[in-house]
ROMIMI-840168 format. One record per residue (C-alpha): residue in three letters; residue number from 1; x, y, z. Coordinates in Angstrom, 3 decimals. Layout:
<recs>
REC   aa    i         u         v         w
REC  ALA  NUM         X         Y         Z
...
</recs>
This chain:
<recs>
REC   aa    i         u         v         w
REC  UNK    1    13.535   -55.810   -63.179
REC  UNK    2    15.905   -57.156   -60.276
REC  UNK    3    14.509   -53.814   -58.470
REC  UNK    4    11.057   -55.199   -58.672
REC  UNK    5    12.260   -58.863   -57.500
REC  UNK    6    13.953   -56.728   -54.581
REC  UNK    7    11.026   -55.134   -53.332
REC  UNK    8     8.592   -58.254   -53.823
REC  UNK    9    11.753   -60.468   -51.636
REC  UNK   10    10.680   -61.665   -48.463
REC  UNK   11    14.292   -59.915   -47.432
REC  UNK   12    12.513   -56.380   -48.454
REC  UNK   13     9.420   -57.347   -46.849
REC  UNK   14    10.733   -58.566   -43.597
REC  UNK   15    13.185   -55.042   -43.377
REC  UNK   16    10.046   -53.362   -44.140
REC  UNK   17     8.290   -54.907   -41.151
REC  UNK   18    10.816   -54.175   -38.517
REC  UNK   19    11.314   -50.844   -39.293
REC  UNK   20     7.157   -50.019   -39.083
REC  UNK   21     7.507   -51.671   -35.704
REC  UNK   22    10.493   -49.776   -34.585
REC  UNK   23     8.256   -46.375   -35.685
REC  UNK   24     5.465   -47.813   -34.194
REC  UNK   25     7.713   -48.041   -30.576
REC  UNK   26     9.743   -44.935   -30.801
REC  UNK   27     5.833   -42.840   -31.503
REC  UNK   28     4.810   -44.674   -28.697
REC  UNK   29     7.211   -44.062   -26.445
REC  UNK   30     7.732   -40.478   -27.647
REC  UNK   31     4.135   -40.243   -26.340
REC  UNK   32     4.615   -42.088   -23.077
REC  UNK   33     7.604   -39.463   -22.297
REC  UNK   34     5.577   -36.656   -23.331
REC  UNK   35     2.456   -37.205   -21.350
REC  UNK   36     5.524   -37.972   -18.182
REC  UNK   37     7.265   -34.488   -18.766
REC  UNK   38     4.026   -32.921   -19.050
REC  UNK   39     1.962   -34.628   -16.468
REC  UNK   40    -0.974   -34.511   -18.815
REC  UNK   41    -4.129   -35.080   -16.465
REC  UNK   42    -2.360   -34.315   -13.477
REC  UNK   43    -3.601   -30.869   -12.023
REC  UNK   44    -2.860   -29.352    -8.443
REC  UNK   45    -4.982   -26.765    -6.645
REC  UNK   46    -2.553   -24.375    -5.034
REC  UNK   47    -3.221   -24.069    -1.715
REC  UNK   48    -4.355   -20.839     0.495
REC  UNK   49    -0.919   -19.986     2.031
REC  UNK   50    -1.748   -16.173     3.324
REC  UNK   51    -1.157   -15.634     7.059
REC  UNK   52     1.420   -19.072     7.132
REC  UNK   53     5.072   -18.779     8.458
REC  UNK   54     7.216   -19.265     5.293
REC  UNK   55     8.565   -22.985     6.867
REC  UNK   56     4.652   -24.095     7.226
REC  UNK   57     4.054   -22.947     3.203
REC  UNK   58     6.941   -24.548     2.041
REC  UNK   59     5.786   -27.656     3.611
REC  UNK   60     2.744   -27.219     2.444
REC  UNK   61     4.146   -26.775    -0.778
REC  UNK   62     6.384   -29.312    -0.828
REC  UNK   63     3.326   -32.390     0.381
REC  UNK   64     1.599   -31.601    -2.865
REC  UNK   65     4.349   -31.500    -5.355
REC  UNK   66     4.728   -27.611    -5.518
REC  UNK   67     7.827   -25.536    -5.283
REC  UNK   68     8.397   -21.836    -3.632
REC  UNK   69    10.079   -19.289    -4.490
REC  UNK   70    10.461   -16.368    -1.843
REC  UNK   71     9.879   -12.739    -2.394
REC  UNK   72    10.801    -9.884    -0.085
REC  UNK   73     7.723    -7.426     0.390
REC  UNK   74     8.726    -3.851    -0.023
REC  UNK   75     6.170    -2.857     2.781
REC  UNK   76     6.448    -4.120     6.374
REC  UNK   77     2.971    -5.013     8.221
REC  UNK   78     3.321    -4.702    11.759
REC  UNK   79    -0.374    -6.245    11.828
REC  UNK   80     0.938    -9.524    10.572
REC  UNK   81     3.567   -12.172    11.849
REC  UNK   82     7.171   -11.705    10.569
REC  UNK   83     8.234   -13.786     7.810
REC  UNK   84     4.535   -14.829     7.349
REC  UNK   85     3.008   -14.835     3.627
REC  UNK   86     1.191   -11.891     2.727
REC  UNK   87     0.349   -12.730    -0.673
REC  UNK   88     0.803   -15.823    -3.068
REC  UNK   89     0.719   -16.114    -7.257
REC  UNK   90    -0.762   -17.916    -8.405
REC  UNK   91    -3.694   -17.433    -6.082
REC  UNK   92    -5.096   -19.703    -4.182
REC  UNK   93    -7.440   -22.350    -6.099
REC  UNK   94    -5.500   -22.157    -9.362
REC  UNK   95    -5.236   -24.755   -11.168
REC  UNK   96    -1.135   -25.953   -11.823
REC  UNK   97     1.021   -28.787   -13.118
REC  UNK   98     2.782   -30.441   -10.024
REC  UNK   99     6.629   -28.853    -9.657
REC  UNK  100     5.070   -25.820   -10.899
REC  UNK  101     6.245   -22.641    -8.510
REC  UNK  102     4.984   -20.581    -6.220
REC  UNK  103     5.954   -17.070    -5.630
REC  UNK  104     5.555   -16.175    -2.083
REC  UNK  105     5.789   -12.515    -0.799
REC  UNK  106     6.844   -12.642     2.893
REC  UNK  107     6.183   -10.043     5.226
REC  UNK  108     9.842    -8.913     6.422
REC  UNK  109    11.625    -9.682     9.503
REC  UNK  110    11.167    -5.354    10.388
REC  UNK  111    10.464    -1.988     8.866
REC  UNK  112    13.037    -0.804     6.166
REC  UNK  113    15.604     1.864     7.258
REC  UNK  114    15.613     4.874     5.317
REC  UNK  115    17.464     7.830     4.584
REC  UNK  116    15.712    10.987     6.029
REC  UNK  117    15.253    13.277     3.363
REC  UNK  118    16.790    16.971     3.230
REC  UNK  119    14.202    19.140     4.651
REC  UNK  120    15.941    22.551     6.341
REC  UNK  121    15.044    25.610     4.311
REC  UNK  122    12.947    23.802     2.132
REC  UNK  123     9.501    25.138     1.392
REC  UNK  124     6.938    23.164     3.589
REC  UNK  125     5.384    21.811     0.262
REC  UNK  126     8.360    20.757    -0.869
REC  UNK  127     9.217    19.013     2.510
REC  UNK  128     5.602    16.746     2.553
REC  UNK  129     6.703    15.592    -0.744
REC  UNK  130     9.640    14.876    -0.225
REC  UNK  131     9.230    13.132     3.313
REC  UNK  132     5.548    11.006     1.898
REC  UNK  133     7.754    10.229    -1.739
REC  UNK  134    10.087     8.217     0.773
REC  UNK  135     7.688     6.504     2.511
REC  UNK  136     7.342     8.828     5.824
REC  UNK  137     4.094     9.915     7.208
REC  UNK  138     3.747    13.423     8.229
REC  UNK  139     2.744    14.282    11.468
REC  UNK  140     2.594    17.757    13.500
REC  UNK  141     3.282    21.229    11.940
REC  UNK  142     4.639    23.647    14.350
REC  UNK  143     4.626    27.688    13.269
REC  UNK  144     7.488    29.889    15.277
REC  UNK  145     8.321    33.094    14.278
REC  UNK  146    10.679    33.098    11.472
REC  UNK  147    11.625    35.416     8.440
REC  UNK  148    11.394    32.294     6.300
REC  UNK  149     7.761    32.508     5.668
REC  UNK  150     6.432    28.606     5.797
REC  UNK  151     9.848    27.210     5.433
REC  UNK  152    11.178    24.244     7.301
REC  UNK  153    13.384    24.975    10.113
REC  UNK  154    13.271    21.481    11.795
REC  UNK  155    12.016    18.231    11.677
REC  UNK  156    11.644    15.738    14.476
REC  UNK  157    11.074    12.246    15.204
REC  UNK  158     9.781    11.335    18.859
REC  UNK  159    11.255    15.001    20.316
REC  UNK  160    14.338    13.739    18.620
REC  UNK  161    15.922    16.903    16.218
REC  UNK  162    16.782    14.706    12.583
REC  UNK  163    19.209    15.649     9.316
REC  UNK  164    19.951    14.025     6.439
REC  UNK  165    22.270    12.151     8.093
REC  UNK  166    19.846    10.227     9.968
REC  UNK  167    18.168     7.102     8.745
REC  UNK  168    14.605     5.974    10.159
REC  UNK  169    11.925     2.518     9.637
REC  UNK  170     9.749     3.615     6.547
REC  UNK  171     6.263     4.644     7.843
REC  UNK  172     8.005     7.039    10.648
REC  UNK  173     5.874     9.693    11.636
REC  UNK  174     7.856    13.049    11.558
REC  UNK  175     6.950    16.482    12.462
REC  UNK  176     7.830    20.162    11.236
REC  UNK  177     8.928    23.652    12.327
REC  UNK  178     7.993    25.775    10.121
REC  UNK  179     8.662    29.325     9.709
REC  UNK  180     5.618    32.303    10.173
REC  UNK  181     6.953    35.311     8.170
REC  UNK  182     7.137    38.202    10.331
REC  UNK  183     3.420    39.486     9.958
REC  UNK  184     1.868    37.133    12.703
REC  UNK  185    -0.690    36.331    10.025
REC  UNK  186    -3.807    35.112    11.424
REC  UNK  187    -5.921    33.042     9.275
REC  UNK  188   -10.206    32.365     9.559
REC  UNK  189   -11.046    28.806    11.444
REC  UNK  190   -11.850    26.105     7.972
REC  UNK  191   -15.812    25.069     8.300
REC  UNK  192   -15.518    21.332     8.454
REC  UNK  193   -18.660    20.317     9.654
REC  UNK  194   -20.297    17.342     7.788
REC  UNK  195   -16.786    16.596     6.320
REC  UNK  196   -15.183    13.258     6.558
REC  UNK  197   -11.625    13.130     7.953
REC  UNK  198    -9.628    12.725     5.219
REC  UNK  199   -10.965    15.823     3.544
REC  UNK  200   -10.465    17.503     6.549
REC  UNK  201    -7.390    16.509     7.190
REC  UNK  202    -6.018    17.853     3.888
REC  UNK  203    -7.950    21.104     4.792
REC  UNK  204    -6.008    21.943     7.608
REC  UNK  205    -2.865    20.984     5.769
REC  UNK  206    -3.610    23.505     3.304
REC  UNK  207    -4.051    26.250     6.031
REC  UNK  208    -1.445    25.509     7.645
REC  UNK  209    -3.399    23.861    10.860
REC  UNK  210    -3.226    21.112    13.319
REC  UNK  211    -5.596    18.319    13.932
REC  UNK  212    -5.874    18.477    17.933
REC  UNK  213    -8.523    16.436    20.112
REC  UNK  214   -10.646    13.916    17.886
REC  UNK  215   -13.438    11.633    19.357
REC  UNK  216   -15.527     9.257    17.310
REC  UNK  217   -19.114     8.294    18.631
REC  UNK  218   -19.437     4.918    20.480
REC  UNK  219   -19.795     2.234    17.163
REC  UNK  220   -18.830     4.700    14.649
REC  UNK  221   -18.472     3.227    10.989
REC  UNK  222   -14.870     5.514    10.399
REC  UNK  223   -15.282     5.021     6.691
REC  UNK  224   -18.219     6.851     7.073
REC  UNK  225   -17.955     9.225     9.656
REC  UNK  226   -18.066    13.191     9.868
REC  UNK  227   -17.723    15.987    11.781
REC  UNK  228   -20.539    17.080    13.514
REC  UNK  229   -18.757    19.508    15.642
REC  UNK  230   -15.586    21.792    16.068
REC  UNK  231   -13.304    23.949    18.760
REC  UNK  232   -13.511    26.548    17.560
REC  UNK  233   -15.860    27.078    15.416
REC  UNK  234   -15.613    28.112    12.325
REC  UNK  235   -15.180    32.023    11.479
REC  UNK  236   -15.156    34.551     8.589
REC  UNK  237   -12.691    36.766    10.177
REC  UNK  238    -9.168    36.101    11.087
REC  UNK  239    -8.789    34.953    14.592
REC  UNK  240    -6.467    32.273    15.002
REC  UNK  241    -2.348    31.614    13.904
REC  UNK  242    -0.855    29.316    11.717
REC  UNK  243     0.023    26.145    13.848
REC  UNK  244    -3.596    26.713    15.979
REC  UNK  245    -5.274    23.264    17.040
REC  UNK  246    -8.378    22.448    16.026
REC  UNK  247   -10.236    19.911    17.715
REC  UNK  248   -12.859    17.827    15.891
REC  UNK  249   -16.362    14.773    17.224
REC  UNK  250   -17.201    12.715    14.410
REC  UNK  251   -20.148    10.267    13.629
REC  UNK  252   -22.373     8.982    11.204
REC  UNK  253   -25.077    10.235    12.622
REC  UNK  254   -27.018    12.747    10.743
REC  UNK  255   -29.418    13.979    13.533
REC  UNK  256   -26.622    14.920    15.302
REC  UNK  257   -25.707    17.524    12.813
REC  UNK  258   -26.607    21.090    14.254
REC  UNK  259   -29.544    22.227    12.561
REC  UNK  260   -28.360    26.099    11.846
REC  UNK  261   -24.830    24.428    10.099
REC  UNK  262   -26.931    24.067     6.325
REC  UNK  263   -26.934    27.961     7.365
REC  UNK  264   -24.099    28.682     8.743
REC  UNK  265   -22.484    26.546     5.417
REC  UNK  266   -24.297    28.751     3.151
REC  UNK  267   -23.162    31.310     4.201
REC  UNK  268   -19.204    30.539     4.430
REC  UNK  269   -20.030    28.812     0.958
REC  UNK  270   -20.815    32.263    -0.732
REC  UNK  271   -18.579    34.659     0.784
REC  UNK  272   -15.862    31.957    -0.367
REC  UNK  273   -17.698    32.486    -4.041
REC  UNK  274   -17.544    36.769    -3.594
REC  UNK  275   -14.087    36.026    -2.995
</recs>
C-alpha cells in the first residue's frame, strides 16, 4: 500500500515530470545533431570541372563545400593541358551532400616511360603483341633478306636501333626489320578498294605490307571514308615483295568509285573462294 502512496506522491509525480522533459530534450537534440551531421536538405550540384587546371577545380571545389581527391590518369593526352582534369566522379550535375568528395583524374605532367619489350628473334606476331600489350604503336615493317623467315631482326624508334634495355613514352611509334626467308617470296597486291582504313590497314599487316602515300579528298568525313583508288593495283598473280608500299586516295564519295571495281571485286572475290 505505501507503493501505491509512492507513486500517487507529488515526489513521484514531480521525478516523473523531469525525466519526460529530459527525454523530450535529449530526442530533440539527438534530432537537431542528426539533421547537422547529415545536412538533411542541403544538396550540392557538382560542378563541370573537365578541361580545368587541378588548382582552378580545387577552388572550385572548395567555394561550394566540396572536397578533391586527385587521381593519376594512366594515359597521357597530349591534346589536353598538363595537370588539367580529364574526367570527374561523380559527374557533373550530381546531386551530393556538401564535404562530399570528388575524385579527379588529372591528365599527367608527360607520357609514361616504358620498358621496350624483347623483340629480336621473335616471330613478327609475337613482336605486335608484345610491343601494342605495352602500350606502343606499331609503325613501319621493313623485309631484308634473312634465313629467319618473318622474324624480327630490329626494331627502331626515330632511326634510333632499341633493346630491351631501352625505355620509351607509352604511345611510341616503333618500327620492324623483319626477316624474308630465302625464297624472295613475292606475294599478289590486296584489293582494297571501297575499304575503309582500318580494315585496310590490318590487311596489309596480314601480308606483310606497308601503307605508303595516303590522301583524303578535300572535306572528307575519315570515319567514313574509303579507298577509291590504289598504286598498284590490285593483282591475282604475284608481283610484288614483302615490305612493298602501297599507296592508297580515300573519300566518301561513291561516284568516285571506278565503275569496272564491282567487276574487278568479283572476280578477286571468287578466285579467293576456288582457293
Amino acid at each position: 500500500m505505501s507503493f501505491l502512496k509512492f507513486l500517487a506522491s507529488r515526489v513521484f509525480l514531480y521525478q516523473l515530470l523531469i525525466l519526460v522533459i529530459v527525454a523530450i530534450v535529449a530526442v530533440y537534440g539527438f534530432l537537431k545533431w542528426a539533421d547537422f551531421y547529415t545536412m538533411h536538405g542541403r544538396e550540392i550540384n557538382v560542378p563541370d570541372l573537365k578541361g580545368y587546371s587541378l588548382s582552378e577545380a580545387e577552388h572550385l571545389l572548395e567555394k561550394t563545400e566540396l572536397k578533391s581527391v586527385v587521381l593519376d590518369s594512366s594515359e597521357y593526352y597530349p591534346d589536353k593541358p598538363i595537370l588539367s582534369v580529364i574526367s570527374q566522379f561523380p559527374a557533373a550535375g550530381a546531386t551530393v551532400k556538401p564535404g562530399k568528395e570528388i575524385k579527379l583524374t588529372i591528365n599527367p605532367s608527360g607520357p609514361r616511360m616504358v620498358r621496350v619489350p624483347n623483340l629480336i628473334e621473335r616471330s613478327r606476331r609475337r613482336a605486335i603483341y608484345d610491343l601494342e600489350s605495352k602500350g606502343f604503336r606499331l609503325g613501319r615493317i621493313s623485309y631484308v633478306p634473312y634465313i629467319g623467315k618473318d622474324m624480327v631482326i630490329a626494331a627502331q624508334h626515330n632511326g634510333r636501333e632499341l633493346s630491351s634495355n631501352d625505355y620509351l613514352p607509352k604511345g611510341s611509334v616503333i618500327d620492324l626489320t623483319v626477316g624474308l626467308g630465302l625464297d624472295n617470296e613475292l606475294i599478289e597486291v590486296p584489293f582494297l578498294l571501297g575499304k575503309p582504313l582500318a580494315v585496310i590497314k590490318n590487311i596489309l599487316l596480314t601480308k606483310g605490307l606497308n601503307l605508303g602515300f595516303t590522301a583524303f579528298d578535300y572535306s572528307t568525313d575519315t570515319s567514313k571514308a574509303f579507298v577509291y583508288r590504289q598504286e598498284p593495283m590490285p593483282t591475282l598473280e604475284k608481283t610484288i615483295m614483302k615490305g612493298s608500299e602501297i599507296s592508297i586516295w580515300l573519300t566518301s564519295d561513291y561516284t568516285k568509285m571506278p565503275v569496272d571495281s564491282l567487276t574487278y571485286f568479283g572476280t578477286i572475290e571468287s578466285d579467293e573462294d576456288e582457293e
